[in-house]
N, C-alpha and C positions, 0 to 999 in steps of 0.2 A: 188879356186882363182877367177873364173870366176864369181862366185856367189857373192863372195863379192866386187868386181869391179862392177858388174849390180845393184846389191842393192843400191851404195852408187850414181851410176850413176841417177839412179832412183830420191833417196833422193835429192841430185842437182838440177836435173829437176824441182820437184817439188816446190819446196822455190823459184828457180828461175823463173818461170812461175808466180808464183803468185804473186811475184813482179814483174815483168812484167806491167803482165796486169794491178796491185794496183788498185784492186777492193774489196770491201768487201766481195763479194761473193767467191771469192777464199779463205776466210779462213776457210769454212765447207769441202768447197772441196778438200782446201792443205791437211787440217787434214785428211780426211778420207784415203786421198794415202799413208800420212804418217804413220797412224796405219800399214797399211799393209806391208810396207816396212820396218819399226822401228820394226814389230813382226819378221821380216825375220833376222834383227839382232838376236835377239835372238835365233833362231834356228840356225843360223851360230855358233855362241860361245858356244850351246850347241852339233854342230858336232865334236867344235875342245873339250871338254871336254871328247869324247868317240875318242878322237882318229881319225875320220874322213872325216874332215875338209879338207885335202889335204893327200896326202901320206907321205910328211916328218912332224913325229908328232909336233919336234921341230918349226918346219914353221906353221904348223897348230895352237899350239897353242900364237905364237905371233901373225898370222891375229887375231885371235878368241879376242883374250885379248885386241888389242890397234885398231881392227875395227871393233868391234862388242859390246864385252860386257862395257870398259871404255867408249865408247858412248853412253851405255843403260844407263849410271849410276851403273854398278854394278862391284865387286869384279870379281876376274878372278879365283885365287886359291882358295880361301875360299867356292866359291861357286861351284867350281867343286868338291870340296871332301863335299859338300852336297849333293849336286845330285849323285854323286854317293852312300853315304851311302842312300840315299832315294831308289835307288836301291834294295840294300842288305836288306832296313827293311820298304818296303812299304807295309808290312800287320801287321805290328806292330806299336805298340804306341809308339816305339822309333823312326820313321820318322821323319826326320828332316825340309820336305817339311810341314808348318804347311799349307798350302791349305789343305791338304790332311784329316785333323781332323776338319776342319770347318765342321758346318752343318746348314749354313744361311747365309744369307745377312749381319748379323750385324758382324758376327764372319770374315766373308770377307774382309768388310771395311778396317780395317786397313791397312791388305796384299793390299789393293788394291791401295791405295791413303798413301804410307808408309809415302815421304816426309811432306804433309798438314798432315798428323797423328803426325809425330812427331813433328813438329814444333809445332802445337797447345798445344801438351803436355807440348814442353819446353817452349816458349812465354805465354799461357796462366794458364799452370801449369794442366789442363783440357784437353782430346780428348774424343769422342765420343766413344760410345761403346766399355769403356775399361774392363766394369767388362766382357761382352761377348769375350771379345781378352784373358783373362784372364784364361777364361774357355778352352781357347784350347790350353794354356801354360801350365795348372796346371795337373801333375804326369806325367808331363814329362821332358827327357832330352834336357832342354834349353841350352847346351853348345854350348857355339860363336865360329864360324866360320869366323879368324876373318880377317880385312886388312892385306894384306901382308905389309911389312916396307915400306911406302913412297908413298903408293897405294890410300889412301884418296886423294893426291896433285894430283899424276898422272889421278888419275878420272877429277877432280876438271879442273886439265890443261885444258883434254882433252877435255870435255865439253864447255870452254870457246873457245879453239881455233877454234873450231866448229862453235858457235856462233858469233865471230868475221870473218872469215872465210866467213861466209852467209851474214853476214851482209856487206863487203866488194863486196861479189859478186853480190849481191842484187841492190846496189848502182852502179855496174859498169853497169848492165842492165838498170838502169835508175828508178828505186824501193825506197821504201826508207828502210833504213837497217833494220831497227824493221820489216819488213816480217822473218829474220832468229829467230825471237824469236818463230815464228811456230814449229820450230822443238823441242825444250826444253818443249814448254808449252803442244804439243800434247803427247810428252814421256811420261809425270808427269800425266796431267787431264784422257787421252784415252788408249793410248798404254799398259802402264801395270794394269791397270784396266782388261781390256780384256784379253793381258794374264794370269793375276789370273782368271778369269773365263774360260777361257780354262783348266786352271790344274782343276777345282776344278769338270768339266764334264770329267776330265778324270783318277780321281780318287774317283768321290765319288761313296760309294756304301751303304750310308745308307738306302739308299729305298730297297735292295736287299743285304741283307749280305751275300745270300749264293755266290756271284760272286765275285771273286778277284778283286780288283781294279787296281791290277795292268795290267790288261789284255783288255782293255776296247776298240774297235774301232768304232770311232763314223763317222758315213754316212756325208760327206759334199758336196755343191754343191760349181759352180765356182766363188760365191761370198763369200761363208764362208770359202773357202780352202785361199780366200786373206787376209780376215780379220784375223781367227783365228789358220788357219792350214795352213802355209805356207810349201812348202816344205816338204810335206805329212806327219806331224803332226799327223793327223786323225788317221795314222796307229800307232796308241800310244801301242797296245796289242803288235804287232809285234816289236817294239824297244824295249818294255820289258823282251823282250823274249832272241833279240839277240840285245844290246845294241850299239856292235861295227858296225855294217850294218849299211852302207851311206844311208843316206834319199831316195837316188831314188833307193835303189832297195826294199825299206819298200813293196812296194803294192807287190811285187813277193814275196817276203817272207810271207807276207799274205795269201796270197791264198794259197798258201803250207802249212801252219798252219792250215787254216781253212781245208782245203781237208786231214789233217791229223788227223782233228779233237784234235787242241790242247788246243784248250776251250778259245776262242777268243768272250769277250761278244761283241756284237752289239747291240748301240747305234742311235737313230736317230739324226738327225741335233742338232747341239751346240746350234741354240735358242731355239728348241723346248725342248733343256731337260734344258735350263736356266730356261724355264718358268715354266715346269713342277718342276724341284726340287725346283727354290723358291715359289713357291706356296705350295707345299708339304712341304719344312721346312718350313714356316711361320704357321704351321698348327700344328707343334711343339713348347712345351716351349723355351722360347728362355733362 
């Protein structure tokens, strides 16, 4: 409860400050707080999806759904019974997490920039790297996972109210409302760009097939545990392992795994294997 009160207290902060101050310079700087903060949504909706978000699951998963993932833009049921079948079949090609089968830049794209992906497709009839999006659709089970009844509006709401919301408070601080478009435009351009490249360091293992992907923990310092591992993310092998385990106690559980020798691959820093694997996939057919 307390984490999603801080987060959004956070979020506030941020849009309000930089209308405030209604400099141009605060729009690199709102964004970059915002990634950090807007990835922590994420990881909230993905504690109430395992159940531990709070201790009453029913409470857990209404924070998770109507303060977390409907502000991400995303689905609440649909997408929790993908992650969990991503679970059950992350060393197989029926995973439903398709970060997980990319193996490049271009094959990413899509996942990364969904909305400007789609719209270009439906407005111009054409998106970018659809024959490579295609390649990591094709012999497998593309079955949708889909809006729950009424869940499209409910997003849709919820995202305006938001919007209006900022922009209202933006204006009482003395700002002018268009600062609250910071938070929509950094979710769509930054925020889940970066969390697709988070999954896709923490499940690829084409450079090394003999390692599970599902077991992967990668080294962060205290600027990449904001951007890309909130909420210790990083210990991605050890939530594999034991799914329902609340984020803070991931690191304990690590090192009992590691000192038990339960085959926890290690990873360096999330930029240094960004650069390494795109440079190593580009070095592949695309």
């Amino acid at each position: 409860m307390l984490n999603v009160a801080g987060t959004w207290v956070g979020i506030l902060a941020t849009v309000l400050i930089a209308a405030y101050v209604n400099d141009w310079p605060m729009i690199p700087v709102g964004m970059a707080l915002l990634v950090g903060l807007q990835h922590r949504l994420f990881t909230l909706y993905h504690e109430g999806f395992h159940g531990c978000l709070v201790q009453d699951g029913k409470l857990g998963n209404r924070l998770a759904r109507f303060f977390a993932a409907y502000p991400s833009l995303s689905r609440y049921d649909g997408a929790r019974q993908r992650h969990l079948d991503h679970h059950s079949r992350a060393t197989s090609t029926d995973d439903p997490e398709r970060v997980s089968h990319c193996e490049n830049w271009r094959e990413l794209a899509p996942l990364m920039f969904p909305i400007p992906w789609a719209l270009s497709r439906s407005i111009l009839g054409w998106a970018p790297f659809e024959a490579e999006f295609q390649r990591v659709l094709a012999d497998r089970d593309n079955s949708p996972y889909p809006f729950a009844p009424g869940e499209r509006v409910a997003i849709t709401t919820t995202m305006l109210a938001i919007i209006v919301g900022l922009a209202g408070l933006c204006w009482a601080v003395g700002g002018s409302p268009l600062w609250a478009l910071l938070y929509p435009v950094t979710l769509i351009l930054f925020t889940n760009p970066i969390m697709v490249l988070r999954q896709w360091v923490e499940h690829y293992n084409e450079d090394d097939h003999s390692v599970d992907p599902r077991y992967f923990y990668v080294r962060s310092n205290v600027v990449e545990r904001f951007f890309f591992s909130p909420m210790n993310f990083n210990f991605h092998g050890a939530h594999h392992h034991y799914p329902w385990i609340p984020y803070y106690n991931l690191p304990t559980l690590h090192a009992e795994l590691v000192e038990r020798g339960a085959g926890i691959n290690e990873r360096s820093s999330y930029l240094s294997m960004l650069t390494q694997l795109s440079l190593q996939s580009e070095r592949k057919p695309a």
